[in-house]
Structure formats: structure tokens, C-alpha cells
N, C-alpha and C positions, 0 to 999 in steps of 0.2 A: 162191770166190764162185760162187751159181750161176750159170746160161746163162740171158739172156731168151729165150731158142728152146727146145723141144724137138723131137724129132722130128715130122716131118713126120706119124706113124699118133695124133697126142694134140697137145692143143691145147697152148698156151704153160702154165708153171704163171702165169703175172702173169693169165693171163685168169680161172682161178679165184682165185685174191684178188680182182680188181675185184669179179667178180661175187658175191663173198661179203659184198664193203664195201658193193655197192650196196641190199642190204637194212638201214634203219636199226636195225633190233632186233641186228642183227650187229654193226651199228658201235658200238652203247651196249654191246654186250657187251664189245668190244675195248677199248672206253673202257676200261671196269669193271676188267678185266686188267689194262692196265697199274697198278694201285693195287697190288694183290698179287693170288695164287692165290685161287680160290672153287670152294664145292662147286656143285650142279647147282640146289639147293636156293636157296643165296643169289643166285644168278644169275638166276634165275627169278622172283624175286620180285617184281622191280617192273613185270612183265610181266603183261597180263590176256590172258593163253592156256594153254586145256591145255599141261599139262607134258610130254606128247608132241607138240604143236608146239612147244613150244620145244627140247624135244631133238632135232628135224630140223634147227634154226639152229645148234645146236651142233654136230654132224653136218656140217654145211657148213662151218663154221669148221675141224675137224680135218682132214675133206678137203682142203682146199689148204692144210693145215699151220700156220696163225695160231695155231691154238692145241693146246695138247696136254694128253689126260687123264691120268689114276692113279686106279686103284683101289683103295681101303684099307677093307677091310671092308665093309663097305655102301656107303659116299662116295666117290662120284668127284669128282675136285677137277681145277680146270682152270686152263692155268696161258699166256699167252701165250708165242708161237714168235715171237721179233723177226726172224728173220732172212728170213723169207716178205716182210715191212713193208720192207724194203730192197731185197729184189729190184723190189716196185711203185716205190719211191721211187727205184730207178735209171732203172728204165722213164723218168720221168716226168720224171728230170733229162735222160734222153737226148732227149723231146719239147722241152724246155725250151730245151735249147742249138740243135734245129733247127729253132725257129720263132726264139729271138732272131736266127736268122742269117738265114732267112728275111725278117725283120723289117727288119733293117738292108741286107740286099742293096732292099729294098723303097727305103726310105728314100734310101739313096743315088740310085736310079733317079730317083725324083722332086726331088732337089738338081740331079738334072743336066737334069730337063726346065724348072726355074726358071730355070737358066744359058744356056738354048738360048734363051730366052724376053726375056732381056737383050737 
């Protein structure tokens, strides 16, 4: 499984996936992936932008690994990388389980200022 750390000279990889999720043209594209593979062509279609801005989003999608190309003759076809989506969705279970506890240390505090108030 990867490391949510990298070294200290490069940032975390989970910070380039957010920042790759945070653009919604990114996010419909990963939509889009998970269904099956597309060429650059079909990806871009339901998009109103030059086809070299949408190949900078795609660009940012391969950089932190979501998704991966091939080249076959003319078409390049793209195809999602799950395993980048698990690295964030540890992240985010590890946030999860320190605010429930957070949560509940909270909670408790405030049972006992009810009790003191008896």
C-alpha cells in the first residue's frame, strides 16, 4: 500500500489527487473512466474547450496517477488508475476516525458538565 507521506523535498502524492479532484472537468472525467477506457477524443466531447485545454486536465490527471494512457496508432486511450482513489480515501478515513474521536471526547466533556450542574 502506498505511504500518505512522501518525503520531506515533494509534496504528499494525496495532495496532487485533491488538487486534481478539485477541478470539476477532472472529476467528470474520472466519472467517465470508471464506465470503461476512452480515447482523448471521446473524453473531450462533452466539453466546450479547446482540445489543448483539455489535454492540460488530462495532463494533471496522469501526473498524480488517476489515470493512465496508451498509445495505439494515432489514439491515445485512457484508462483509470484505482489505486491513487484509495490512497485519498485512506487519507480521509484516517480524518474520519480523528474527528469521530474528537467528537466523542467532545461529547463526553459536555455529559459531565450536565452531571456537575445536578
Amino acid at each position: 500500500m502506498p505511504s500518505l507521506h512522501a518525503p520531506a523535498t515533494s509534496l504528499p502524492p494525496v495532495d496532487g489527487i485533491f488538487r486534481a479532484l478539485a477541478d470539476p472537468t477532472r472529476r467528470r472525467v474520472v466519472e467517465r473512466l470508471n464506465r470503461s477506457p476512452a480515447s482523448v477524443s471521446e473524453l473531450a466531447q462533452p466539453f466546450k474547450m479547446a482540445l489543448p485545454s483539455f489535454i492540460e486536465h488530462l495532463k494533471v490527471l496522469e501526473g498524480c496517477g488517476l489515470v493512465r494512457s496508451e498509445k495505439i496508432g494515432r489514439t491515445r486511450t485512457y484508462q483509470l488508475a484505482p489505486e491513487p482513489l484509495q490512497l485519498a480515501e485512506n487519507w480521509l478515513a484516517e480524518q474520519r476516525t480523528l474527528w469521530e474521536r474528537r467528537l466523542d471526547q467532545f461529547d463526553a466533556y459536555v455529559m459531565s458538565l450536565k452531571e456537575q450542574e445536578k
